[in-house]
C-alpha positions in Angstrom: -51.2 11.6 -13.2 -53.1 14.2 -15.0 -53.1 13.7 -19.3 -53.6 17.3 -19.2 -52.2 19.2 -22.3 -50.1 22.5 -21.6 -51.9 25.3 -22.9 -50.1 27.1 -25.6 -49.9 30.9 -25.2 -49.9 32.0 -28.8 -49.8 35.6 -28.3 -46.2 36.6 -26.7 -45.3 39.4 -26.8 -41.7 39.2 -27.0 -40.2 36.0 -28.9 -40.7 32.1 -27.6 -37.1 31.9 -26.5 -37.0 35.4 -24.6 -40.3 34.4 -23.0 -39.2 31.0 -22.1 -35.5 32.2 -20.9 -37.2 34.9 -19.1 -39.5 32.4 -17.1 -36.9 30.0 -16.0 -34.8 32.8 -14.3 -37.8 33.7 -12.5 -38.1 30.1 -10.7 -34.7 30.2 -8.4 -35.9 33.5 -7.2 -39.3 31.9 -6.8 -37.7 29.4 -4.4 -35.9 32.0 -2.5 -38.7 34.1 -1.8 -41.0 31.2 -0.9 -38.3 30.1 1.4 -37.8 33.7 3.1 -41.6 34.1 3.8 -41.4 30.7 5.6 -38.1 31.1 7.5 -39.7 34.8 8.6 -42.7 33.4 9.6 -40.5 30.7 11.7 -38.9 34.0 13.3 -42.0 36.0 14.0 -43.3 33.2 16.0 -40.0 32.6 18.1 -38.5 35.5 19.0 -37.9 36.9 22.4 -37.0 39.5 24.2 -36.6 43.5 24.9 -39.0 45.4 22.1 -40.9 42.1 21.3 -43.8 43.6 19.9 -42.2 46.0 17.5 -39.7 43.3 15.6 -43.2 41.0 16.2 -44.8 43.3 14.0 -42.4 44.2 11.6 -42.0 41.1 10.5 -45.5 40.5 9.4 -45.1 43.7 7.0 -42.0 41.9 5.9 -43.5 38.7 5.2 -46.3 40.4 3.5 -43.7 42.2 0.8 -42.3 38.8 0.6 -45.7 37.2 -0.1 -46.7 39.5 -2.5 -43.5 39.5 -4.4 -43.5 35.2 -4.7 -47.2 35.5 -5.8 -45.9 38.1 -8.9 -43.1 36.8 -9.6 -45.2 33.4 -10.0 -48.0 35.1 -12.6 -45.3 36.6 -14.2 -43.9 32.8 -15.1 -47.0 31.9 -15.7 -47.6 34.9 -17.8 -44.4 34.2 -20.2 -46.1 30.6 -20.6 -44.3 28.8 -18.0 -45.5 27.0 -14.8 -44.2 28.5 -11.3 -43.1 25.6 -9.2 -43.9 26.3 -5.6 -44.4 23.2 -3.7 -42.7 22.8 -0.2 -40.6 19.7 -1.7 -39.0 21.5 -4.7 -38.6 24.9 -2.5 -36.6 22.6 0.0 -34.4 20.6 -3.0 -33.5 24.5 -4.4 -33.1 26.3 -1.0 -29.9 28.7 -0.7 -30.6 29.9 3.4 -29.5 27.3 5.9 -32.3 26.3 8.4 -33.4 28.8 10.5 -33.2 27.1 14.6 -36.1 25.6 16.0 -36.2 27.1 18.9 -36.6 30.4 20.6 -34.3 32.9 19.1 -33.3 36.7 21.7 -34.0 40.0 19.6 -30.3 40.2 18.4 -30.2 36.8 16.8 -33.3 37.2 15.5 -32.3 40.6 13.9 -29.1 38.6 12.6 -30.7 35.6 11.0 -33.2 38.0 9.5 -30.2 40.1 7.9 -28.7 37.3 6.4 -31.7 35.8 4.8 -32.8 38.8 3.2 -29.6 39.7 2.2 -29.6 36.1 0.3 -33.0 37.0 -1.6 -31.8 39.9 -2.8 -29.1 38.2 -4.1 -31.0 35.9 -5.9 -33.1 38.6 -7.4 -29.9 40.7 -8.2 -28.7 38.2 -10.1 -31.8 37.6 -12.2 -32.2 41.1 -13.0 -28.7 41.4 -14.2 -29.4 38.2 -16.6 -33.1 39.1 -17.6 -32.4 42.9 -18.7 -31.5 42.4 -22.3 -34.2 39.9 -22.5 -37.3 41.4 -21.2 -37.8 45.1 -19.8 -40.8 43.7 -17.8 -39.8 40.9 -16.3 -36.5 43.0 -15.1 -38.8 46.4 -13.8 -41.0 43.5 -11.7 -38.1 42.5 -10.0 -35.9 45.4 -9.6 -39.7 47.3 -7.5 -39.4 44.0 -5.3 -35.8 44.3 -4.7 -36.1 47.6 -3.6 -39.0 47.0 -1.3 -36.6 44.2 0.2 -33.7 46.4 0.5 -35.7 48.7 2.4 -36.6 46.1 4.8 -33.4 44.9 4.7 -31.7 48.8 6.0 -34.7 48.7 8.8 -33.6 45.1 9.9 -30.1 46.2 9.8 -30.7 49.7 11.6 -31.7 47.6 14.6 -28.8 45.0 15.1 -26.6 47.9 16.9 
């Protein structure tokens, strides 16, 4: 076990409380989109059927916004002087989306189970903006760009489960 001392950020910006408040509503959001890019991945490489290619594809660029939103939303925590937590076992104990099938999943489902778990994120990162607002301007205009990004997704997922 590492004797490592915590560094101490001594330049905040906005008080110790807001920046450590701040951080901590960034971790369940942390967990959820850690999760998502996992369970997407776990969808892109299972899915069958009619107009493979295209939901193939469109869930890399999916899982790419996902990625790059976990990886800000982690160096903002770290940012406001708290460590991100983003190992497998903790994103498993803090998990909101039931498990995805393992096993090969038609277009429709696939479109369905996709839905649902983005739907859930956004969620999550609804709820954090709604707490973080009065807190920290920052931390709130980080999340609401990756929320929208997500809801986009989330209208192009939808648009296809007619």
């Amino acid at each position: 076990m590492s004797t490592a001392q915590q560094p101490m950020f001594k330049r905040s910006i906005i008080s110790e409380s807001q920046d450590q408040e701040s951080a901590e509503l960034l971790q369940q959001p942390l967990f959820s989109l850690i999760d998502l890019a996992l369970m997407l991945k776990q969808a892109h490489w299972n899915l069958v059927g009619l107009n493979f290619q295209s939901l193939h594809v469109q869930l890399d660029e999916i899982i790419d916004s996902v990625r790059d939103a976990s990886d800000e939303v982690a160096e903002r925590m770290v940012t406001l002087g708290m460590p991100a937590v983003g190992r497998s076992s903790k994103v498993a104990e803090n998990t909101t989306f039931s498990a995805y099938p393992d096993e090969f999943l038609p277009i429709s489902d696939t479109l369905y189970q996709v839905g649902d778990a983005l739907k859930g994120s956004i969620e999550t990162l609804r709820a954090a903006i709604e707490r973080v607002g009065d807190l920290d301007p920052i931390t709130e205009d980080l999340l609401i760009g990756h929320t929208a990004v997500l809801e986009k997704h989330l209208w192009m997922i939808q648009a296809q489960e007619v």
